[in-house]
N, C-alpha and C positions, 0 to 999 in steps of 0.2 A: 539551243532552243529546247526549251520542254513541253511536252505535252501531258494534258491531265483528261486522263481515261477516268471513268466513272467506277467507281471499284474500291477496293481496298487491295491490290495487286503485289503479291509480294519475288522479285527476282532472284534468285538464288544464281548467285554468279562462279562458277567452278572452274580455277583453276589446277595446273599442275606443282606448279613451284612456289616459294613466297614470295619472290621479288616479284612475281605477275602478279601476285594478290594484292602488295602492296603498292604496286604500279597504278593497276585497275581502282584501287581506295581513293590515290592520292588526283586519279583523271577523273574520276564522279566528284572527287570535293570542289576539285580547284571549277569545276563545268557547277556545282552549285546542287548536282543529282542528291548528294549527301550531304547532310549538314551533321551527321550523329560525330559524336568521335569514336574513334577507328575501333578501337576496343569495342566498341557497344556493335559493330557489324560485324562480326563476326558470328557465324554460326553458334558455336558454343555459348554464344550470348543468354541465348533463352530468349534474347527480346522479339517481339511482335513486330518486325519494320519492313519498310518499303523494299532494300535492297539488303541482302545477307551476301557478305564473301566466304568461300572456303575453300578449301583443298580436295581434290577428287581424292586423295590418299584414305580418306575418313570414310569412306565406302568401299572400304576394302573388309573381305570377311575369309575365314582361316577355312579350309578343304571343305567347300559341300557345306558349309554354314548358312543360313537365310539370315538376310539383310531385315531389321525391323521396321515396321511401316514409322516415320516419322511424322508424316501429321495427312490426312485425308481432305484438306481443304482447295478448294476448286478454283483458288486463284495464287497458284504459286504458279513461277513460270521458271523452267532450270536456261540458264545460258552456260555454255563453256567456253572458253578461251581460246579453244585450239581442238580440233577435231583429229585427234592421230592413238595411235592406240594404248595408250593409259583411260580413254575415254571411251571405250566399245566393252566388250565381252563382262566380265566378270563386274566391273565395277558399272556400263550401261545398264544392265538388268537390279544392281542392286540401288541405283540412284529410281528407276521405277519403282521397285518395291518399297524405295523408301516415301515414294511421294504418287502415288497411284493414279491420284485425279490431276497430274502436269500437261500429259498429252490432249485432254480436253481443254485443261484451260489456255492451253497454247492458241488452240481453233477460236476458242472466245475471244481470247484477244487479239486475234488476228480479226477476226471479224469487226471486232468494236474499233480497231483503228483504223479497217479500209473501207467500211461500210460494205464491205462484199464477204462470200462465204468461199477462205479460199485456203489451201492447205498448207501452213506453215513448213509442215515434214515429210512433202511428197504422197501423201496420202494418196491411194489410184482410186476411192470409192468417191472424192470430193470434186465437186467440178472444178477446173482454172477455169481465172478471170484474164486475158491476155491484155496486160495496157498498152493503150494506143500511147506514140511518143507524140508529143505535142513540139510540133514545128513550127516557129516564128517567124525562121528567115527561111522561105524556098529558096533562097539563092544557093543554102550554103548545098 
């Protein structure tokens, strides 16, 4: 099932290895998420689209190098595949620098798709929203 958020939203999907890149390509196509061919989502693409794959390796920079801003646009949203440390330090700080305004648009569209104001990344300055579980059967 897909849903269509009001936007032009673009997900930068960040993998470690290829065969998860190519995994993650072939499960958005075959689900309908991608229709581009494979080639055209990729980062290095140039192209303007919905979902972009890549490698965290591409954000890597040599002793003390700054990472350069790669586009300032307020509706990219980064996912990664796996949370373990190829994904923190060196290469966390340069996937910010590469994409500055991600962390707000995270909150936006977290807000546009629950109708609440609520913090995607643990934020402590935003309120939770607690959901109630909706129970059908008191028996169980």
């Amino acid at each position: 099932m897909q849903r269509t958020l009001e936007g032009n939203w673009t997900f930068l999907v960040v993998t470690d290895r290829i065969n998860l890149d190519d995994q993650i390509y072939k499960t958005f196509a075959r689900a309908g998420v991608l229709t581009e061919p494979e080639e055209q989502v990729r980062a290095q693409s140039g192209q303007d689209l919905r979902v972009l794959l890549t490698l965290i390796q591409k954000f890597r920079t040599e002793g003390g190098e700054e990472y350069p801003q790669l586009s300032d646009r307020s509706d990219v949203i980064v996912r990664t595949d796996e949370a373990h440390r190829s994904q923190y330090d060196v290469f966390a700080g340069n996937m910010r620098a590469a994409l500055p305004q991600e962390r707000k648009a995270r909150r936006r569209l977290a807000r546009k798709a629950t109708g609440a104001f609520c913090s995607p990344d643990g934020d402590r300055e935003s309120p939770r929203r607690i959901p109630s579980p909706l129970v059908r059967d008191q028996g169980l």
